[in-house]
C-alpha positions as CSV (number, residue, x, y, z in Angstrom):
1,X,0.0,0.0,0.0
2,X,2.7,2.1,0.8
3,X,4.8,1.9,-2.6
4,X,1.4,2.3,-4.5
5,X,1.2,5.7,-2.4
6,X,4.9,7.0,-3.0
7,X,4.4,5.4,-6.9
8,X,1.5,7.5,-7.9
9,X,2.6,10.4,-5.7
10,X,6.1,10.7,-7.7
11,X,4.4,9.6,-11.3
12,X,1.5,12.5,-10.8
13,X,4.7,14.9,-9.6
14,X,6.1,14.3,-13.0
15,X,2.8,14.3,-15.3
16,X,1.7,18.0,-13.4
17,X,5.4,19.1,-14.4
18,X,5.2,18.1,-18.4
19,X,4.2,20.5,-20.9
20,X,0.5,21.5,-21.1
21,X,0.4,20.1,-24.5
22,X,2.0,17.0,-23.6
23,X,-0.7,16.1,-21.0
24,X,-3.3,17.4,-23.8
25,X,-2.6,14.8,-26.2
26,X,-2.8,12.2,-23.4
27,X,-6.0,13.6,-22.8
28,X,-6.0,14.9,-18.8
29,X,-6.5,18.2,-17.9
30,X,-3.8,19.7,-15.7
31,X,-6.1,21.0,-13.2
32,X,-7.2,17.8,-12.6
33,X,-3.5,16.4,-12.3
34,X,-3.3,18.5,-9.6
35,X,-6.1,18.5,-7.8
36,X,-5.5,14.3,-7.8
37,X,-1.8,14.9,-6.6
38,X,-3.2,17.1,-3.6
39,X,-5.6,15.2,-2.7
40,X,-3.0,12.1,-2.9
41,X,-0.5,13.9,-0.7
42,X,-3.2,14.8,2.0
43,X,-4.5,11.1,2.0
44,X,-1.1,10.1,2.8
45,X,-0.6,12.7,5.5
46,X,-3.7,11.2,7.2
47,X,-2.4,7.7,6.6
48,X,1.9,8.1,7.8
49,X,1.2,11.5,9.8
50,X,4.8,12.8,8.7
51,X,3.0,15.7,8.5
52,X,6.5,17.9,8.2
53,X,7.3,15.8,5.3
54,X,4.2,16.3,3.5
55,X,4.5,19.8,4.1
56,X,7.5,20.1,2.0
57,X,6.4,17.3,-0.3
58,X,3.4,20.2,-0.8
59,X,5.9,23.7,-0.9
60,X,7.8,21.8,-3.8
61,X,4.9,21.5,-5.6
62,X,3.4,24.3,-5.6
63,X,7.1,25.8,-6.6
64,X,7.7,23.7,-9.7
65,X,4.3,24.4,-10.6
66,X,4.8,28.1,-10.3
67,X,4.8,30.2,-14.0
68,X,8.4,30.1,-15.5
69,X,8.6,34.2,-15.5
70,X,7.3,34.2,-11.9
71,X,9.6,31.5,-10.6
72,X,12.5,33.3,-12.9
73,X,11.6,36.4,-11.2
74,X,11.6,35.3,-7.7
75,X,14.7,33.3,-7.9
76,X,13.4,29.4,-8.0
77,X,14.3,26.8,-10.6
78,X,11.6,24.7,-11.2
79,X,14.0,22.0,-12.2
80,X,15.9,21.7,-9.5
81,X,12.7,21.4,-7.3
82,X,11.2,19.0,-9.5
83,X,14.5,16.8,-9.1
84,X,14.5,17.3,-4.8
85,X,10.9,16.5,-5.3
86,X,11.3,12.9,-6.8
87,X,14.8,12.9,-4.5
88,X,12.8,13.2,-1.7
89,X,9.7,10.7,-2.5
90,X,12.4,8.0,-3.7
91,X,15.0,8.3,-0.5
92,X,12.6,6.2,2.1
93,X,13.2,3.3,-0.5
94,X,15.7,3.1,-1.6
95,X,17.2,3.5,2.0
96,X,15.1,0.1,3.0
97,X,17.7,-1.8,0.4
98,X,20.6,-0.7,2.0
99,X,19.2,-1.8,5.7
């Protein structure tokens, strides 16, 4: 149950993050992507209560989501919080293979 969680988590991270035209052609509305993703993220805060973790799971989002010239503007690359977003939904697992 857990893996599904983190799995559809880190793929809906991704899908919100591609090009609206990519999404298009798939057929799914970006709204919709994330609305899902929130509503993923809060389910999983209820489930594991790391709430501080979803918290910043949450901030990242909504900061690679942000408009390029806005994030450009303010100072954020939405790249590098895309990557420390999938960092930090992959680390739990992959720790659980070294232990």
């Amino acid at each position: 149950m857990k893996f599904a969680l983190v799995f559809f988590v880190l793929f809906m991270s991704i899908g919100v993050n591609l090009p609206d035209g990519i999404i298009a052609r798939v057929g799914a509305d970006p709204n919709i992507l994330i609305v899902a993703l929130s509503a993923l993220v809060i389910a999983g805060l209820v489930a594991h209560r790391h709430l501080a973790l979803i918290v910043l799971i949450i901030i990242m989002c909504i900061g690679a989501n942000l408009p390029a010239d806005y994030a450009s503007h303010v100072g954020i690359n939405r790249d590098a919080l895309t990557a420390s977003l999938v960092a930090f939904l992959l680390t739990p697992y992959i720790s659980q293979w070294f232990e």
